[in-house]
N, C-alpha and C positions, 0 to 999 in steps of 0.2 A: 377591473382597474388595478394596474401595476402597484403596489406600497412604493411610497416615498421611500423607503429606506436602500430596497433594491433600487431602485431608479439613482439613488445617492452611491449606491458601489458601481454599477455601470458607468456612470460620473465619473466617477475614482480610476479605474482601469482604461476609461479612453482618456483620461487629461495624463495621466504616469505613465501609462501601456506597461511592458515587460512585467509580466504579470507570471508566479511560480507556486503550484498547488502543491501544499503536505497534507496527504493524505492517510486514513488510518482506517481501523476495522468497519466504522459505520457506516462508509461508504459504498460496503458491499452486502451490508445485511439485504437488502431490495433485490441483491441480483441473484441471494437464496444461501449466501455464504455468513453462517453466523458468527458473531465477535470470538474471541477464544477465551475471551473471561464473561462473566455472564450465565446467567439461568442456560441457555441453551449452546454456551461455548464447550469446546473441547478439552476444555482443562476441568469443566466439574467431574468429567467423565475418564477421564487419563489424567494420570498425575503428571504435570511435566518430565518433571527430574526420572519420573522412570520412561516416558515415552517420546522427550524431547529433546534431552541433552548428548550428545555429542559422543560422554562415554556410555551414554544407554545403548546407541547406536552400535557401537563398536564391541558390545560386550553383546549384545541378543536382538542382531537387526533383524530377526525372526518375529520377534513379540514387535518391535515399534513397529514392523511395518502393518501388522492389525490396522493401530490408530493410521498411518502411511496412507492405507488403502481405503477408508471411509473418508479420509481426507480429498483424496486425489478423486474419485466419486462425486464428492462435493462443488468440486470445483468441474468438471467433465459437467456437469450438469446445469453450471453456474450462467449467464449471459448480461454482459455488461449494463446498469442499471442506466434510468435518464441521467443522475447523478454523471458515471462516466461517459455519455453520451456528451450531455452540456461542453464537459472539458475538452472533448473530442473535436469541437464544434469551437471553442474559445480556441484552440490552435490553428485551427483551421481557419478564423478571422486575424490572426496574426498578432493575439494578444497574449497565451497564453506560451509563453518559452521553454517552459518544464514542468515535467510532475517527478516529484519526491515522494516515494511512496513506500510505507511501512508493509504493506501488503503484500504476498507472495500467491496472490493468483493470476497474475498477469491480466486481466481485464481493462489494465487503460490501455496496454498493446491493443485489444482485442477491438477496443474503442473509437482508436485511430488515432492517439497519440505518438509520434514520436520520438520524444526526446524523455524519455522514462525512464528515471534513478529508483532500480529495485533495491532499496536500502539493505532489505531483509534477505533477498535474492528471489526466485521463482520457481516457483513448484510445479511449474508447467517442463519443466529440464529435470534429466539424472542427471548425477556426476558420480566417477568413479575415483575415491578416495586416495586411490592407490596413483592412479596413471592419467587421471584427470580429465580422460573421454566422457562426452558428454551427449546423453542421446535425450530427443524430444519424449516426455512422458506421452504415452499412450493406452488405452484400454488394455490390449494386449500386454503387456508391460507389466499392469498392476496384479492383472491376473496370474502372474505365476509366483506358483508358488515353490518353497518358501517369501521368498522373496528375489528381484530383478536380478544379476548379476551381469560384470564388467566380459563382453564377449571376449576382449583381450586378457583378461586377468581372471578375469570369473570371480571378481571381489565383489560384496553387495553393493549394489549402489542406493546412494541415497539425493533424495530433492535437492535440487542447489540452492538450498535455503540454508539460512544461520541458523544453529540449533543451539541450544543455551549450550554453553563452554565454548563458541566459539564468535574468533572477533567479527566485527563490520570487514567486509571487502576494502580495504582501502581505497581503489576506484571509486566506488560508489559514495564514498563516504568527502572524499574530495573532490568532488565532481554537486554533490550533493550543496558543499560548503562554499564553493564559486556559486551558486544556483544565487542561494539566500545572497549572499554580499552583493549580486547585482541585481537583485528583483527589486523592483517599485511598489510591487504592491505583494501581499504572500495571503491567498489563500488558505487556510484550514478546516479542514474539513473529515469532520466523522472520526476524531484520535483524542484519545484520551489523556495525553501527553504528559505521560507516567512512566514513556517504557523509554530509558536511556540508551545510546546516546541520541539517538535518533529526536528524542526533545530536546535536544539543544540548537537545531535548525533554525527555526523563528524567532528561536532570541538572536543568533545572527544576525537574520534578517531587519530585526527592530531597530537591533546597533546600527546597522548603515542606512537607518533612514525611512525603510519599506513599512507603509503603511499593512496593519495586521488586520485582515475582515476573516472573522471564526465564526462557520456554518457549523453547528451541533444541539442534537438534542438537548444538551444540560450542561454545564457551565461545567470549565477545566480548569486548570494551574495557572493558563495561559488567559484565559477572559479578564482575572484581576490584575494580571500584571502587566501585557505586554499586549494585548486586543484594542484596536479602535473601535472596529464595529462588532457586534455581536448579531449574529442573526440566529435566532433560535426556531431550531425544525427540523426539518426533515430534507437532506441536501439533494434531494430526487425533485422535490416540490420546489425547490427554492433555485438551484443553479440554472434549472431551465427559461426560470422568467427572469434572471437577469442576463443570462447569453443570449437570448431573443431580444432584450432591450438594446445590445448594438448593434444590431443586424440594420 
């Protein structure tokens, strides 16, 4: 038997429809990609500041690309959870208009998502610093060593991800910021909504009106202030029996 509660956000999303998911680390732990803070995150293990920041990069992309390469691994091994499945499936019934997503493993692409705001950028792409060429990550790729370099420039290349000391893409960031202004309803799901600016989205979102339903295992910033619904659990277990209730 369906809960009333989900059966009450199915409700919700066919009487508003334009419906826009932010999404964050939890969403991917299922599909075998661990949060980056956390007992089994990346950061107890590499300190950022030496293996994420921008001038870490620039000064010994030799050494970050160690952590680079157990990353891109992780992700090569990764496969879209029911979680991004559901979402895949809520666009595909024409309710779901965007994902906003903190996450740089590209898995809502991979989903069948569309119209996806990589906030943080995607670690599935190089870029090269220098001359701004940009090749699809691939096995081959991570494998050399030192590390990948620009065929044009033979400069290291690095993920097209934001690395700390560097801003949000402004595309994505205004692209991101239309989303919330006209969503009706703003899913949340699996973010801990700590890591700025990119939490500032859903308060957006609240401002113009869009009802707020937050899927996660434990309560955030956002449950006391700015959440209607709260559903607590596990967003693999939960989004599939409410995208099955508008079918």
């Amino acid at each position: 038997m369906v809960s009333e509660d989900y059966l009450k956000i199915a409700n919700i999303i066919k009487e508003r429809g334009y419906v826009v998911a932010f999404t964050g680390a939890g969403i991917s732990v299922d599909s075998g990609i661990p949060a980056f803070r956390g007992g089994q995150g990346l950061w107890e293990r590499y300190d950022p500041m030496e293996y994420a920041h921008i001038s870490a990069f620039n000064r010994n992309p030799e050494k970050v690309w160690v952590m680079l390469r157990e990353m891109s691994n992780v992700i090569f091994d990764s496969a879209p959870s029911p979680a991004h499945l559901a979402l895949g499936k809520l666009e595909e019934l024409g309710y779901l208009k965007a994902v906003i997503t903190q996450n740089v493993d590209g898995l809502h692409r991979v989903a069948g998502n569309k119209n996806v705001i990589e906030y943080h950028g995607n670690h599935r792409w190089l870029v090269c610093l220098n001359c701004s060429k940009r090749y699809p990550l691939t096995r081959e790729f991570v494998e050399i060593l030192p590390y990948p370099s620009c065929e044009n420039c033979f400069t290291p290349l690095k993920p097209d991800v934001v690395f700390f000391g560097e801003g949000i893409p402004m595309e994505a960031m205004l692209r991101a910021n239309v989303e919330a202004e006209r969503c009706k309803v703003m899913l949340i799901i699996g973010t801990s909504g700590v890591v700025y600016p990119a939490a500032n989205i859903p308060y957006i979102a609240k401002s113009k009106g869009a009802k707020i339903v937050e899927i996660n295992i434990e309560e955030t910033p956002f449950t006391s202030s700015i959440t209607d619904y709260f559903l607590k659990g596990n967003a693999s277990s939960i989004l599939p029996i409410i995208t099955d209730s508008l079918v």
